[in-house]
C-alpha positions in Angstrom: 44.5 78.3 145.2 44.4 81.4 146.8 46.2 82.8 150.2 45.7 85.8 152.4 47.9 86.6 155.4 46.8 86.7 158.9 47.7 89.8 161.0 47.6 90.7 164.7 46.2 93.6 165.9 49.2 95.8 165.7 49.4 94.6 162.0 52.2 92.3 162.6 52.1 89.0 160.4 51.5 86.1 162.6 50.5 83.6 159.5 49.0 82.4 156.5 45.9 81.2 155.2 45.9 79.2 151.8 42.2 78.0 150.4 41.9 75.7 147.7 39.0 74.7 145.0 38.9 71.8 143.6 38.2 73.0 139.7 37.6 69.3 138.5 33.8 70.3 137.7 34.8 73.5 136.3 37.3 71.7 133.8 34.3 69.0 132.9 32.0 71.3 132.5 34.0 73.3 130.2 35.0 69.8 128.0 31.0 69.6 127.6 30.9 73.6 126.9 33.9 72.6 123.9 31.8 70.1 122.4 32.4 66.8 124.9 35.3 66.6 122.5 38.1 66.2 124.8 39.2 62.4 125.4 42.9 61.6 127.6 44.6 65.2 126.2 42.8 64.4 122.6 40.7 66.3 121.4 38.0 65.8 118.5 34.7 66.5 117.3 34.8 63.9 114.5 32.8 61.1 114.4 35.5 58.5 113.1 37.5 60.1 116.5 34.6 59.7 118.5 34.2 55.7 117.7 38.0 55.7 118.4 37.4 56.9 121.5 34.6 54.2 122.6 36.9 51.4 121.2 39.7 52.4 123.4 38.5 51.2 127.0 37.4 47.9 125.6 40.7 47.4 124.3 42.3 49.0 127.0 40.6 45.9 129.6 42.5 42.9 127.4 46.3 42.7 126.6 45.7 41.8 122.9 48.4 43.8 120.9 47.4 47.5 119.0 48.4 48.0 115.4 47.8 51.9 115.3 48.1 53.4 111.5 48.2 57.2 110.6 50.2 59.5 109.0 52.9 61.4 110.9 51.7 63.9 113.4 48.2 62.1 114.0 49.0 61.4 117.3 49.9 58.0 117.2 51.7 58.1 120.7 48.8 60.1 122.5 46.6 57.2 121.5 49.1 54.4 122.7 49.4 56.1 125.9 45.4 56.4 126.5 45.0 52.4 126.0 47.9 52.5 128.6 46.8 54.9 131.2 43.0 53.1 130.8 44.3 49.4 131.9 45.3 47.5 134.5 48.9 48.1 133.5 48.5 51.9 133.7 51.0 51.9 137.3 53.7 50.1 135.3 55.3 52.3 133.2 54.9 52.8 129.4 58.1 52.4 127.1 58.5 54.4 123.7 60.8 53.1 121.5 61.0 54.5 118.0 62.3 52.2 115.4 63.0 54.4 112.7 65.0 56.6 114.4 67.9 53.8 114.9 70.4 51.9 112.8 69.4 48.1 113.0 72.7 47.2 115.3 71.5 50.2 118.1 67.6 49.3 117.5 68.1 45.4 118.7 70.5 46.7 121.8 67.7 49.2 122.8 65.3 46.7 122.6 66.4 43.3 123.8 69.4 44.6 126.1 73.1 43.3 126.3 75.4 41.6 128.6 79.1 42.6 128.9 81.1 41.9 126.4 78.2 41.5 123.7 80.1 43.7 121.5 83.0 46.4 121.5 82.4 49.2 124.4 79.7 46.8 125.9 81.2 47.0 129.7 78.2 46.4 131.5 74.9 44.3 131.4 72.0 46.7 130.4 68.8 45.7 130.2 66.8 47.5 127.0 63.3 48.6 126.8 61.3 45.0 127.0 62.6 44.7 130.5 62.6 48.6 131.1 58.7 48.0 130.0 58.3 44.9 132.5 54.2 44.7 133.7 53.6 48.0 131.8 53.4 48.4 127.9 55.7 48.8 125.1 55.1 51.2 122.4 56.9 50.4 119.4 57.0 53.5 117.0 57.4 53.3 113.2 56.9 49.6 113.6 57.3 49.3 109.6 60.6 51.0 109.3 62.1 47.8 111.0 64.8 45.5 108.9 63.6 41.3 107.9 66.3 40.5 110.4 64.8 42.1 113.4 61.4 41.1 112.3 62.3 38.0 113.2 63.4 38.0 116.5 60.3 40.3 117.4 58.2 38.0 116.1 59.4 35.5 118.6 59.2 37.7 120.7 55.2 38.3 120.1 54.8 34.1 120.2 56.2 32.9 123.1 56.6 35.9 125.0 60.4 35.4 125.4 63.4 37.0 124.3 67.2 36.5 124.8 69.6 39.6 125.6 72.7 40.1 122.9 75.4 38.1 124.4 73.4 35.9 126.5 72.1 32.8 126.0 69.6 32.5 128.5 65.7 33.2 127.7 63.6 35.9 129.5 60.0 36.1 129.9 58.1 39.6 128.8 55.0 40.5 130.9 54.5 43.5 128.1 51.5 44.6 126.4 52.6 45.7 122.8 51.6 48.4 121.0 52.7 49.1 117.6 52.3 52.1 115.4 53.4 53.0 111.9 52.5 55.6 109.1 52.8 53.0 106.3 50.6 50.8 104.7 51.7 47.3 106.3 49.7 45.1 104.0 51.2 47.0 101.1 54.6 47.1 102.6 53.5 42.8 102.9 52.8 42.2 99.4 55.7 44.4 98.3 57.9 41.6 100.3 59.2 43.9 102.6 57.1 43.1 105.6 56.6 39.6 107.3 53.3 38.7 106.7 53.0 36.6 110.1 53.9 39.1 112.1 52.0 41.3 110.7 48.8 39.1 111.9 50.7 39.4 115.2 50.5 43.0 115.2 47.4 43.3 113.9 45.6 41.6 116.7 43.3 44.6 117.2 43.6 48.0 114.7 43.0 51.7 115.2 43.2 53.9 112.4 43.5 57.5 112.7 42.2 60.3 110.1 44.8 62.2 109.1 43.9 66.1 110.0 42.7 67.1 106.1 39.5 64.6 106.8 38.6 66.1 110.1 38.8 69.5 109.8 36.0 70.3 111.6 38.5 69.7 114.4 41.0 72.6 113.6 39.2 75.3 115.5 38.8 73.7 118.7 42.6 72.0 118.5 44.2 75.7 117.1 42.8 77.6 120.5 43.7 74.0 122.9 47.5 74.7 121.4 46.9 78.6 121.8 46.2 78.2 125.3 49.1 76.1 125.9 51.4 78.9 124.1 49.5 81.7 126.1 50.2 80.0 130.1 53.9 78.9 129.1 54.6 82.2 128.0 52.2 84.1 129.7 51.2 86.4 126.1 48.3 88.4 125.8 46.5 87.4 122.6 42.9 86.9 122.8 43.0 84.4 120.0 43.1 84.2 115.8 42.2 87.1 113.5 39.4 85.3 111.2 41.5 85.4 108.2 43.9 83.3 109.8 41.3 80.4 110.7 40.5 80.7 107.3 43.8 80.0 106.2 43.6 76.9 108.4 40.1 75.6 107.4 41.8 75.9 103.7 45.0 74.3 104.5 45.7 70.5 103.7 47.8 70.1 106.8 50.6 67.5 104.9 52.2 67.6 108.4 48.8 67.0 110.6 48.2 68.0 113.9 51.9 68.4 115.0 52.1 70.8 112.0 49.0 72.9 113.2 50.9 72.9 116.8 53.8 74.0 115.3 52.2 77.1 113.2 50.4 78.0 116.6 53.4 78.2 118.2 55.6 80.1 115.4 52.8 82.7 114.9 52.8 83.5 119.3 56.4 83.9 119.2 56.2 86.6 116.3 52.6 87.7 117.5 52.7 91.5 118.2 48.9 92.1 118.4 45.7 91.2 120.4 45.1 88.4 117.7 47.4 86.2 116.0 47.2 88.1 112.4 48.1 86.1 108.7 51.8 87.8 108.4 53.1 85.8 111.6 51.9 82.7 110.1 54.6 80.1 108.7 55.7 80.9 105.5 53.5 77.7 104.1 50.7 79.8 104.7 51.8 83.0 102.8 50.3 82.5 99.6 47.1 83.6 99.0 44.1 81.4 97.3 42.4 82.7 94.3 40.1 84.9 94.9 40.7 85.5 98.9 41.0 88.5 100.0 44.1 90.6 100.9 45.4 91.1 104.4 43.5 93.8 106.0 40.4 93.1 104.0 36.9 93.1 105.7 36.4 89.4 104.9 35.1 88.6 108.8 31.6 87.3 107.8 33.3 85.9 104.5 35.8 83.7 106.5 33.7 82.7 109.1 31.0 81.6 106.9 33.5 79.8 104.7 34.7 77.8 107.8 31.2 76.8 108.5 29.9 76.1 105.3 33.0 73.3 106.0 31.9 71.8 108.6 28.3 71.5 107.7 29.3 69.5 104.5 31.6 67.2 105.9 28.9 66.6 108.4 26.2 65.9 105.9 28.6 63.6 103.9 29.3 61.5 106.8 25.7 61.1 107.5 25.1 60.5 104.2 22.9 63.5 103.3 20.8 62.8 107.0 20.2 67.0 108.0 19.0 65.4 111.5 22.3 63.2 112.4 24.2 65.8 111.1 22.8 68.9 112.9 23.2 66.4 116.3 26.8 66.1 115.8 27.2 69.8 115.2 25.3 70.5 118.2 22.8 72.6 116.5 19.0 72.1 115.7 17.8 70.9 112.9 15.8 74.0 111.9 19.3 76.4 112.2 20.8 73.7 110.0 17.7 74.1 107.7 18.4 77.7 107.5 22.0 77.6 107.2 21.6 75.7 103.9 19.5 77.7 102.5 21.2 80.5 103.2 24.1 79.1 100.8 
């Protein structure tokens, strides 16, 4: 937007004129600059994301229930919320309810709601998140974490597609897409007994699982400047990006934490930041030590760095196209002949 005022010709104001440009082609065509990476505010250039990312409209057009596995901080949610804003639900809202994060007693109030009366301090009728979630989607967060007890009743819940409030003895009907999402390994967590097996097979209609950030770190660079970004219009910083040691430090790093750790170092290192580039030192502590045989802050280790980070990507790429230099060079976005040379240059 941009606005300009309007002047008589004594130079009085009389008014104001406001333009606007619609940038929609601007922001596509800067996706396809970024590597047509970008899919519903995720972003990757990884092929096991990039089949994710074809699966989710189909799934997005039925109302089967999403099993979605991955570590913490893979963006389990982001996922949900694409299938979500991709259906025919997407103008019904979408309901998060974590099931970790509650004692068993709170987690079946949140979910199935109470009447008055229910239990002590229970004044009023409240509905909980099922009905909260009515024609939209429910996104059920650390699915595994819940108890046998409530297992049951949400299993019931997936089979007939009814429930009963605490307190009340009267059946409701759930128009709800679920989607479900945990970190741990479910069929473990089945033949460990801790897990129902059936509704596991209720969950696990339809399954999407997410690499953690170690196994797609070609990604790093791409998501590192997205989060930058973000940093540099909240805050409105001036840092023109990442000194190369500190992308080095990245492309080394095993990321135990994931994306939501790499989000998190981004945004520690801008708040400390007090040059044109985001330097080692501002980094979280995690990322103080140095590995054998890299060099020092302040050494010239550009080239060094820059190489190493590419010499990453090019093998993960290979290894996922099992040694094919053509498919790989395609999904770097580079010709087969720079690839050619690139290798032998190691």
């Amino acid at each position: 937007m941009s606005t300009a005022l309007l002047r008589n010709h004594t130079g009085e104001v009389v008014g104001g004129v406001e333009s606007f440009r619609d940038l929609t082609l601007v922001e596509e065509l800067r996706k396809a600059v970024e590597g047509r990476a970008t899919f519903h505010r995720m972003t990757s250039a990884n092929h096991r994301m990039r089949e994710i990312f074809q699966l989710l409209p189909l799934l997005a057009q039925s109302d089967s229930t999403v099993l979605i596995q991955g570590e913490s901080g893979t963006g389990k949610e982001l996922m949900a919320r694409a299938i979500h804003e991709l259906s025919s639900r997407a103008r019904k809202p979408m309901v998060t309810l974590n099931c970790g994060a509650l004692p068993d007693t709170l987690l079946e109030a949140e979910l199935f709601g109470h009447k008055a009366g229910a239990f002590t301090d229970a004044r009023r009728d409240r509905k909980g998140r099922i009905a909260a979630a009515e024609g939209g989607t429910l996104f059920l967060d650390e699915i595994g974490d819940i108890s046998p007890a409530l297992q049951v009743r949400l299993l019931r819940v997936l089979q007939e597609r009814t429930y009963e409030p605490l307190g009340s003895n009267d059946s409701m009907k759930a128009n709800v897409r679920f989607i479900a999402a945990t970190h741990r390994d479910l069929r473990a967590e089945v033949r460990e007994g801790r897990f129902r097996e059936d509704l596991f097979y209720r969950l696990n209609v339809m399954q999407i699982a997410i690499p953690p950030l170690r196994e797609r770190k070609e990604d790093i660079p791409a998501l590192a400047k997205r989060f930058l970004d973000r940093q540099i219009a909240l805050h409105g910083r001036q840092i023109q990006g990442f000194a190369p040691e500190v992308m080095d430090r990245f492309m080394r790093h095993n990321w135990p934490g994931n994306i939501r750790e790499l989000e998190n170092a981004v945004e520690h290192a801008c708040v400390l930041c007090r040059h044109d580039q985001i330097q080692v030192s501002e980094l979280p502590s995690s990322f103080g030590e140095l590995a054998a045989g890299e060099p020092t802050q302040g050494q010239p280790a550009s080239s060094k760095n820059l190489r190493s980070q590419e010499r990453v990507m090019i093998q993960a790429a290979l290894e996922r196209h099992g040694g094919n230099r053509t498919a790989a060079a395609k999904e770097l976005g580079i010709h087969t002949t720079t690839l050619w040379r690139k290798l032998r240059r190691e």
